[in-house]
C-alpha positions as CSV (number, residue, x, y, z in Angstrom):
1,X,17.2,56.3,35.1
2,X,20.0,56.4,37.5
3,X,22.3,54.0,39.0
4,X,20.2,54.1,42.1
5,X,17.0,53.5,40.9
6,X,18.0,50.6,38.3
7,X,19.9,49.0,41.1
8,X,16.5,49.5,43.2
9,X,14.1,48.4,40.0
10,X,16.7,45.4,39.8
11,X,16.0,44.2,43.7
12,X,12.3,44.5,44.0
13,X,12.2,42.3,40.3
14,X,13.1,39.5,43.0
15,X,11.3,40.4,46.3
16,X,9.1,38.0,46.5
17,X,5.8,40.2,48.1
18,X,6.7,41.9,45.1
19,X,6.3,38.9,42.2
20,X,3.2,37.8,44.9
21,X,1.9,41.0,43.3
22,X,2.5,41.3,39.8
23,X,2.1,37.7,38.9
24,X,-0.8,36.7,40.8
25,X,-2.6,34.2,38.0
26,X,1.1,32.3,37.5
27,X,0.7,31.8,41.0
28,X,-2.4,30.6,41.2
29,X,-1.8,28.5,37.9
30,X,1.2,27.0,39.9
31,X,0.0,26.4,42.8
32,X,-3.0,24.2,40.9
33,X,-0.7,22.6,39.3
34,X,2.3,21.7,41.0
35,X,0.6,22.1,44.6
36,X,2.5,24.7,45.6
37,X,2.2,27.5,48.5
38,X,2.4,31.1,47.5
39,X,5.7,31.5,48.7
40,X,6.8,28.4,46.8
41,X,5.8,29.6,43.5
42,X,7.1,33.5,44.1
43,X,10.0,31.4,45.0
44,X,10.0,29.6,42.1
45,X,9.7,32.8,39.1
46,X,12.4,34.6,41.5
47,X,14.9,31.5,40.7
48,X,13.6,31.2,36.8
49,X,14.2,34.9,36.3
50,X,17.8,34.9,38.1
51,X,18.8,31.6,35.4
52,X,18.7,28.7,38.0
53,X,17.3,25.4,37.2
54,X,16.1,24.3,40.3
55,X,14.3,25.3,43.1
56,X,13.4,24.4,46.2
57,X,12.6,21.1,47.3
58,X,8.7,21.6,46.4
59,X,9.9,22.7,43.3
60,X,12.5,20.0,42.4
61,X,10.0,17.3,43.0
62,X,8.1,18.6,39.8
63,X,10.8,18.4,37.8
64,X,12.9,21.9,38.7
65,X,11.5,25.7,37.9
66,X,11.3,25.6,34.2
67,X,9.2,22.4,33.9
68,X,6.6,23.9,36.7
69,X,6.5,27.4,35.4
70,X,5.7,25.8,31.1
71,X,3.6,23.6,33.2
72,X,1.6,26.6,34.6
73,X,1.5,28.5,31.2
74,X,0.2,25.4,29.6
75,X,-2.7,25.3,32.3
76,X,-3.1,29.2,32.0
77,X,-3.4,29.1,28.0
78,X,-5.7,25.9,28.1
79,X,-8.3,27.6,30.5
80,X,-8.5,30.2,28.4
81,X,-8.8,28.5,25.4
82,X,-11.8,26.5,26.8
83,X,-13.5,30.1,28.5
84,X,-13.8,31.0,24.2
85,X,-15.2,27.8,23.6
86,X,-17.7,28.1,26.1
87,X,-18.9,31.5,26.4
């Protein structure tokens, strides 16, 4: 891979129609949990992945991007848990 095309791979890691995209059940997870819009939560992996503990103000209120994304996992990993149980 070249310079160019890391550097681009790099940039569209953080665009956020991109992470809209490839993470669409974390969104949905936080925007369940934390009550979140969709740019809120895209928002809110963008600032986890680039090693910033808080977010925007939606964010912050939860208790800042880490807490609402283990938040979200937890829901995810629960819902699935109980889908085994009942089906």
């Amino acid at each position: 891979m070249t310079t160019k095309h890391a550097r681009r791979a790099f940039l569209r890691s953080y665009h956020v129609p991109a992470i809209l995209i490839n993470y669409p059940r974390l969104v949905r997870a936080m925007q369940g949990v934390a009550m979140l819009s969709g740019i809120d939560a895209a928002s809110c992996i963008r600032d986890l992945k680039a090693g910033h503990r808080w977010g925007g103000a939606a964010v912050n209120a939860d208790g800042g991007t880490r807490k609402v994304l283990v938040d979200a996992w937890k829901c995810r990993r629960n819902e699935r848990i109980c889908e085994d149980c009942v089906g």
